[in-house]
N, C-alpha and C positions, 0 to 999 in steps of 0.2 A: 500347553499354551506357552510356557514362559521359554523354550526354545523357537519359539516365533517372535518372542521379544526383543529387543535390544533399546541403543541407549536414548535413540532420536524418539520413538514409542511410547518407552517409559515416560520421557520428562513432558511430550505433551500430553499425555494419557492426565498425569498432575499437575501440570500447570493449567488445563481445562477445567478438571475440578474446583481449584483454585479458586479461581475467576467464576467458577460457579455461584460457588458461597461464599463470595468475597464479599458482598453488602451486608451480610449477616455479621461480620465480622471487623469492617470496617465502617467509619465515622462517613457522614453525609456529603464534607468535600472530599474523601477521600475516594471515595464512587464518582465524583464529580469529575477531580482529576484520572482516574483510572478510565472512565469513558474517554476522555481526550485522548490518551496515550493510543489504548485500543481503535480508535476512529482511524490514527497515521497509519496503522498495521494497513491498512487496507492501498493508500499509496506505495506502503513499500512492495505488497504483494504482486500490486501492477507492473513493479520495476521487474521481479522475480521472473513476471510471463516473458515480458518481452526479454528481457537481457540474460538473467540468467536460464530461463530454461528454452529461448530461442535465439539466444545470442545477439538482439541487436542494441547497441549500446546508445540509450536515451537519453538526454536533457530535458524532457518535455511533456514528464508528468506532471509538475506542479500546474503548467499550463492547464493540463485539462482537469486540472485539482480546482486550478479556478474556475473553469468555465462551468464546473458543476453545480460550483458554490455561489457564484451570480446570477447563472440561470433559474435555481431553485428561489433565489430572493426575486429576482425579478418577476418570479409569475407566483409566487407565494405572496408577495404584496401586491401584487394588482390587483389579485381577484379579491384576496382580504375574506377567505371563508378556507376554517380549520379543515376541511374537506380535501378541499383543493391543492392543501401539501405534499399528499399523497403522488395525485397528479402531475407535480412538478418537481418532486423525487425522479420521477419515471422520466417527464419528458428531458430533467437535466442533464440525465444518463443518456436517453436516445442522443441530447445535441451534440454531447461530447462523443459519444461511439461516431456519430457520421461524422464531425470534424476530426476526426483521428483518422479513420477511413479513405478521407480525401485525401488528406494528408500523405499516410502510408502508400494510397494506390498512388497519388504521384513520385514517391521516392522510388516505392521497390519497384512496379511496371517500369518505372522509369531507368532501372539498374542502378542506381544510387544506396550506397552500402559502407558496412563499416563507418569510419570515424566521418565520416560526412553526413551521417544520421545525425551521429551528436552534433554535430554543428548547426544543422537547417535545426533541429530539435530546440537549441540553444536557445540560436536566433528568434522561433518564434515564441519561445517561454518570456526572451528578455523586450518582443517587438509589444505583445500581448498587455505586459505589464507596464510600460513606457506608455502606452496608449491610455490605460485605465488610470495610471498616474496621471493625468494631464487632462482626464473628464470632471475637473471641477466645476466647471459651470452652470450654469440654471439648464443652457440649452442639449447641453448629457445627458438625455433620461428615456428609459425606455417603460411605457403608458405613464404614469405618476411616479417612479420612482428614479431617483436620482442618482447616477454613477457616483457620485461625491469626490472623485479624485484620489488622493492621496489617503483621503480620510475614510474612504472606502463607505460602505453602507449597515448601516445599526437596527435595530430592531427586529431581525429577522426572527419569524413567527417557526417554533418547533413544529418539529410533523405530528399531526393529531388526527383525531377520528371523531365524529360528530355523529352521534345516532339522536335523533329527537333531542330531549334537555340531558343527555348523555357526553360527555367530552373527554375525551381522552388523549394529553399531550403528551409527548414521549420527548418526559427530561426527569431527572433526578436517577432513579433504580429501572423506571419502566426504558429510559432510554441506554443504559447500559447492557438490559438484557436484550435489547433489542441487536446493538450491535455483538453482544458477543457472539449469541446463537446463530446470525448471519456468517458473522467470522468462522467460527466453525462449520456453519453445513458448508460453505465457498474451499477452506481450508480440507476438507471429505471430500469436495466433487475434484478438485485439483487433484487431489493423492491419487483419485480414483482414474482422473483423465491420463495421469501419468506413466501409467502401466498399459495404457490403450493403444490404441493406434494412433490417433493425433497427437498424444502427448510425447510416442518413439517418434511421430514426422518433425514433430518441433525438434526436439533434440538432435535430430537428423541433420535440422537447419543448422542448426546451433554448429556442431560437430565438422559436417563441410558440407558447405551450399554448391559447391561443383559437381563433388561424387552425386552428391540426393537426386539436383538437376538430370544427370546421365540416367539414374536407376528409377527416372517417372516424374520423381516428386516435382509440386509445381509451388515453387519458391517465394516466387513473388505474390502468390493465394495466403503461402502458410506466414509469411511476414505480413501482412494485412491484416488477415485473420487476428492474430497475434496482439501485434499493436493497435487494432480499434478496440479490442475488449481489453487492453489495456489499458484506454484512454477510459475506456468507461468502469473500469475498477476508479481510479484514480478520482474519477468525477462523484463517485458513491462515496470516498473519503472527504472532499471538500463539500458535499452536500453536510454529511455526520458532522463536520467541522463549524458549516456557520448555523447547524442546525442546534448544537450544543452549548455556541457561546455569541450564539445571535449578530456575528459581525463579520465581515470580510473587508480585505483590502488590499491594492494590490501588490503589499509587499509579503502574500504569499507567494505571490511568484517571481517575487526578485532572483536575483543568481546564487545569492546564498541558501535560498528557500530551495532553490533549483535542482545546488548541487548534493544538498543535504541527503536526500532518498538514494543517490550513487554512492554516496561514501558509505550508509548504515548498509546496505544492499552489500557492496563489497567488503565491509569489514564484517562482515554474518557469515559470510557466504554462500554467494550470489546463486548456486545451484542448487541449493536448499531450502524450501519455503518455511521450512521450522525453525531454522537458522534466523532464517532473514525476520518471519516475525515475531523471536524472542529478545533478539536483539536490538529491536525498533522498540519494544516495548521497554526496555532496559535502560537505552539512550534516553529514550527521554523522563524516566524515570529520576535517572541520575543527574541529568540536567538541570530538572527542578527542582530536584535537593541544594546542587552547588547554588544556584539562583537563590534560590530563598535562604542561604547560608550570609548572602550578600557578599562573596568573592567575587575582585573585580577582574577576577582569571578566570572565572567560570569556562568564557566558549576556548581559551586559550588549553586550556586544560582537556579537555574536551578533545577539542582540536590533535592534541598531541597525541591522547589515548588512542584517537582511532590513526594517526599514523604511524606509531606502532604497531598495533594491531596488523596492519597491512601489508609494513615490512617484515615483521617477523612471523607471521601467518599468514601469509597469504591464499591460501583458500580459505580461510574463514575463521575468527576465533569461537563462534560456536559448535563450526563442524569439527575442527580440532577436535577441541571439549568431547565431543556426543564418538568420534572415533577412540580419543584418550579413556570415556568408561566405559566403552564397548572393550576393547583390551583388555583391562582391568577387572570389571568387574562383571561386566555377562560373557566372558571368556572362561573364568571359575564358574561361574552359572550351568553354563553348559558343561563343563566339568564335571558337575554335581548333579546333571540331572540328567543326561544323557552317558556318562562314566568316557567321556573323550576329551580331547584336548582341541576340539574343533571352535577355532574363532569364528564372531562372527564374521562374514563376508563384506554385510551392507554398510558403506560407507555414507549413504545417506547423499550422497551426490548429484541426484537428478533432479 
């Protein structure tokens, strides 16, 4: 077994555990904040399908971070029955998959590619947001509930379950295990899809969209494909988000909100999904250490590490890492246990 291991293996093999028994071990806002952190993993992963493991390069996740996170408010206070959260879990994801859908089918049908993703991407994450800033008014509201503008919408009811005088709201421990074990099986099907065929056609895209086109693949399918279940990953992190601290607004999707998921995506390393979500966990880990430190350098500081990071590694500073103790230290591994001096291969780069 341990010459099927390496370094990318090992560290989520234990950082699963981790997060396993982490409530057992840690203080009540300490689970509190650790759901938050784990909730973004799920934006950054969406950034992972479309750009790093299909190559197309997005601004326009937080968009549909939002559209998750107000759709779920919006039909989770209307109906005003713990039931009904479920159901608007579900439909917040469908609205986001077909607005992403539209979207994608008019760009890639359309032959629109490369850096002009990121731009149309941009534009509608920052048109999106300018619009939800500016629905202050009484006459903003979709059935009873009120876009609020700026100030965005409060109260939003956790996802629960309702059997007879039975209730079950998913916050405190019940709503951490909720997301972990999601992040994991999603984190499984990914690994799984990545050795498949669809997961060699993305890559394909990714690699070169010309050659694939010649040799069948159909391009403008697998960039759709792609970025609508992108859109709806992303939509399943802003739902976990106003779902855990009951508010949204819209400067989740301002341009700093915007470009935040490309910078941790790139400084992880973008063709990695272990990369990208130990690192997402990490940033904002350290985030709210500085923050609560009360340094009024926090995002400056922040800001510097990961350009750093970027010039000086640029594939990734955790793929680095995960090649650096693959080297090191399951290269003696294999040493020891097979009597060769054979490294391992796996770079961890898909």
């Amino acid at each position: 077994m341990l010459k099927n291991m390496n370094a990318e293996k090992s560290i989520m093999m234990l950082l699963c555990i981790t997060l396993l028994i982490f409530p057992l071990i840690g203080s009540a806002y300490d689970v509190l904040n650790m759901s938050y952190f784990l909730s973004t993993v799920f934006l950054s992963i969406s950034l992972w399908l479309i750009w790093g493991l299909t190559g197309i390069f997005s601004f326009g996740q937080t968009a549909f971070f939002g559209v998750g996170g107000y759709a779920y408010a919006m039909i989770s206070m209307n109906f005003d029955n713990p039931n009904m959260t479920i159901l608007a879990l579900i439909l917040a994801m469908v609205i986001a998959w077909g607005l992403a859908f539209l979207l994608g089918y008019f760009m890639f049908y359309g032959g629109v590619n490369d850096v002009f993703v990121g731009l149309i991407t941009l534009c509608v994450t920052l048109v999106m947001a300018t619009f939800l800033a500016q629905s202050a008014g009484s006459q903003w509201k979709i059935g009873d509930v009120l876009l609020g503008g700026d100030n965005g919408i409060n109260n939003i009811p956790p996802i629960a379950f309702k059997l007879g005088s039975i209730e079950l709201s998913l916050y405190g421990n019940s709503l951490y295990y909720f997301i972990i074990i999601t992040m994991i099986i999603i984190y499984l099907l990914f690994k799984k899809m990545q050795i498949g065929k669809l997961g060699y056609s993305f890559i394909a895209v990714r690699e070169n969209r010309e050659r694939s086109q010649l040799l069948g693949y159909n391009i403008p399918f697998l960039q759709t494909l792609a970025f609508s279940f992108g859109g709806m990953l992303a939509a399943f992190s802003g739902v976990l988000y106003v779902t855990w601290g009951g508010y949204i607004a819209p400067s989740a999707m301002d341009i700093s909100a915007a470009a935040l998921p490309v910078v941790l995506v790139a400084a992880a390393g973008r063709k990695n999904i272990s990369a990208v979500m130990i690192f997402t966990v990490l940033y904002y880990f350290l985030s709210q250490k500085l923050s609560v430190s009360g340094s009024e350098y926090a995002l400056v500081i922040l800001g510097v590490i990961l350009i750093l990071v970027i010039l000086v590694v640029p594939q990734g500073i955790v793929v680095t890492l995960f090649n650096f103790f693959d080297r090191i230290f399951f290269k003696k591994r294999r040493r020891n246990v097979n009597g060769t001096t054979t490294d391992s291969k796996q770079a961890g780069n898909f």
